[in-house]
C-alpha positions as CSV (number, residue, x, y, z in Angstrom):
1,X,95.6,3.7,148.1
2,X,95.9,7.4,148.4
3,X,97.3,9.3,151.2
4,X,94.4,10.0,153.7
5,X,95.9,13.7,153.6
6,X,97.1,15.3,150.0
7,X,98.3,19.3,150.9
8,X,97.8,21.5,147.3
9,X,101.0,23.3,147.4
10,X,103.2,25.5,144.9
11,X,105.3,22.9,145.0
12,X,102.5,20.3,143.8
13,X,101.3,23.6,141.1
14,X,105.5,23.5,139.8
15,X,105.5,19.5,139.3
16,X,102.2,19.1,137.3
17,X,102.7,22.5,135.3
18,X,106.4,20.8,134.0
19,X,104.1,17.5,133.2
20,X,102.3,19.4,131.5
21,X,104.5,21.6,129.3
22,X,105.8,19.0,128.4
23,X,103.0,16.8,127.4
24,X,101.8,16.8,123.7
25,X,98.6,18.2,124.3
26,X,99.7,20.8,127.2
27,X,97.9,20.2,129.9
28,X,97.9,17.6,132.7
29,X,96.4,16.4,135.5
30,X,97.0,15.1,139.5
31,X,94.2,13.2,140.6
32,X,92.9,13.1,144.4
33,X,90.7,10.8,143.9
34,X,91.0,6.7,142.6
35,X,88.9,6.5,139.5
36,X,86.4,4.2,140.8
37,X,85.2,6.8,143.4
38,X,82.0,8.8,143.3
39,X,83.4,12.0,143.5
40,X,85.9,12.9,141.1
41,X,88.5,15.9,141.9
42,X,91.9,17.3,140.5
43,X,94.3,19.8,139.7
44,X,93.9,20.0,135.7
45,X,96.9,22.1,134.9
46,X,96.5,24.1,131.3
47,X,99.0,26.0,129.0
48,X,98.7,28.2,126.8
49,X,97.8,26.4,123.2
50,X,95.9,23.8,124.5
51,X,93.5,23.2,122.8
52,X,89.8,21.5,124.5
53,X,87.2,19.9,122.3
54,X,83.7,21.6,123.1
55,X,81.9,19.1,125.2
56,X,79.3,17.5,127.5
57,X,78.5,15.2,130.4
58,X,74.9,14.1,129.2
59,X,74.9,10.2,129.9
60,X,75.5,9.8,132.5
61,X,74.5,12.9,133.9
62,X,77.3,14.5,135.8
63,X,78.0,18.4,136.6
64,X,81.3,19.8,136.8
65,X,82.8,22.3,138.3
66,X,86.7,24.7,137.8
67,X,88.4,26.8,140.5
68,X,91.2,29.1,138.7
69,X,93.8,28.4,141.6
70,X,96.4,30.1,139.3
71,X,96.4,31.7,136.1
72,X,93.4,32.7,133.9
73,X,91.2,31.0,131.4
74,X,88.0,31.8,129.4
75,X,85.3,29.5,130.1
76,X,82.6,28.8,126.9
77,X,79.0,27.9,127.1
78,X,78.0,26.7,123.4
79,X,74.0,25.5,122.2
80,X,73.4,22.5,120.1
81,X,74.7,24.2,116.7
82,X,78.0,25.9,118.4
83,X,77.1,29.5,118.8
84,X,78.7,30.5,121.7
85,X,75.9,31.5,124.3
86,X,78.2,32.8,127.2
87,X,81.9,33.8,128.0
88,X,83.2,34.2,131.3
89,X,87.1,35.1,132.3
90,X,87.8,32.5,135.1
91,X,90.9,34.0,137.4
92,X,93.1,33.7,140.7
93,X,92.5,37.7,140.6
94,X,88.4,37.3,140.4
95,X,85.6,38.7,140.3
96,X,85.2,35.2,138.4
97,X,87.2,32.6,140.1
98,X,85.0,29.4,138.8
99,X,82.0,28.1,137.2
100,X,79.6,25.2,137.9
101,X,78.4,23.4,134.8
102,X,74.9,21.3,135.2
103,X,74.7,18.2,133.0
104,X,74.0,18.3,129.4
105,X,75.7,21.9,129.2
106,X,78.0,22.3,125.8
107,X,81.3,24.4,127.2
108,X,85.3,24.6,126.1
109,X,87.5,26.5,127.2
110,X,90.7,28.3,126.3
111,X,93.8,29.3,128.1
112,X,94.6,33.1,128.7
113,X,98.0,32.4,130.9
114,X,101.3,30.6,130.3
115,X,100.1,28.4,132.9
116,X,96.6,28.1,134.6
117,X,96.0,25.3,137.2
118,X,92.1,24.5,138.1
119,X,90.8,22.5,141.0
120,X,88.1,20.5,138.9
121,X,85.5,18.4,140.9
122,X,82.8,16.3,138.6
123,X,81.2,12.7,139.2
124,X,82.4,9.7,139.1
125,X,83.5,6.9,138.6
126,X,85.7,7.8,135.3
127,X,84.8,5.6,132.6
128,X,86.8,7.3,129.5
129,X,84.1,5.7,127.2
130,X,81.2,7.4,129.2
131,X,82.8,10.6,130.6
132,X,82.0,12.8,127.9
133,X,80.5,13.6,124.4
134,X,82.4,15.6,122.1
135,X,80.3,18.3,120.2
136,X,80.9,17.3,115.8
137,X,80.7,21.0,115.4
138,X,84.2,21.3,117.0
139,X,87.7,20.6,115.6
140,X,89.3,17.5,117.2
141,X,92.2,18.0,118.9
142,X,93.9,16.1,116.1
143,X,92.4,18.5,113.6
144,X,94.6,21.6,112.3
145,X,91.4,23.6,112.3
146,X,92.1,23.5,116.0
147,X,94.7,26.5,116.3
148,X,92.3,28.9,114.6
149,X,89.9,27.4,116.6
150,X,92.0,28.7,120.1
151,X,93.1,31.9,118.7
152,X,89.4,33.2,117.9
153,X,88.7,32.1,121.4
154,X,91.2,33.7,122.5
155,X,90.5,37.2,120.9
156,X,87.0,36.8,122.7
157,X,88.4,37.6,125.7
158,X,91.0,40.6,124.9
């Protein structure tokens, strides 16, 4: 069981940014929430080079939502066939500090710091076979392709 009270510290920011440095895909996250709950929130901690596949929440429906608590990112909003509809630049400095993403909405994102933690909140319960669909358009993030993938994204926002 989780502690009835969970403080978001710096000292909380430092221990999941080191997880994930060091993780293979550079990023990781502390959840607040048992994965059986209906209302799904953490601290997903991004670095620089990580690289997430363009997706969805369709079925079930469930919106989602980012809080730049640290750092920066670029947020994507893709249609059906990939072409990237809307940019915005998601920061601790503003104007843009987060988005909220309805259902069925194809977005990526890319990492513009070293380090850029997000409070994410979407629905739950987590069921990794249900919790998203991954746009075919998109590099895996097994797929090589992926680096040029993150570097035009990145040039989007410079």
């Amino acid at each position: 069981m989780k502690e009835k009270v969970q403080l978001i510290t710096e000292e909380l920011f430092s221990s999941v940014s080191e997880k994930a440095k060091l993780s293979p895909r550079k990023r990781a996250n502390h959840n607040f929430h048992e994965l059986a709950e209906v209302y799904q929130r953490f601290l997903n901690v991004l670095t620089r080079g990580t690289y997430v596949q363009p997706h969805k929440h369709e079925n079930p429906p469930k919106p989602e939502t980012f809080i730049a608590l640290k750092g920066k990112l670029g947020f994507l909003i893709f249609d059906e066939n990939g072409n990237i509809t809307g940019k915005h630049l998601l920061s601790e400095d503003g104007p843009i500090y987060g988005i909220d993403v309805q259902p069925g909405v194809w977005h990526g994102l890319v990492t513009l710091s070293d380090v850029c933690v997000c409070f994410e909140g979407k629905s739950g319960p987590y069921d990794p076979k249900e919790d998203k669909f991954f746009a075919a358009w998109a590099p895996t993030e097994a797929d090589d392709a992926r680096f040029a993938t993150i570097e035009k994204w990145e040039k989007l926002f410079t």
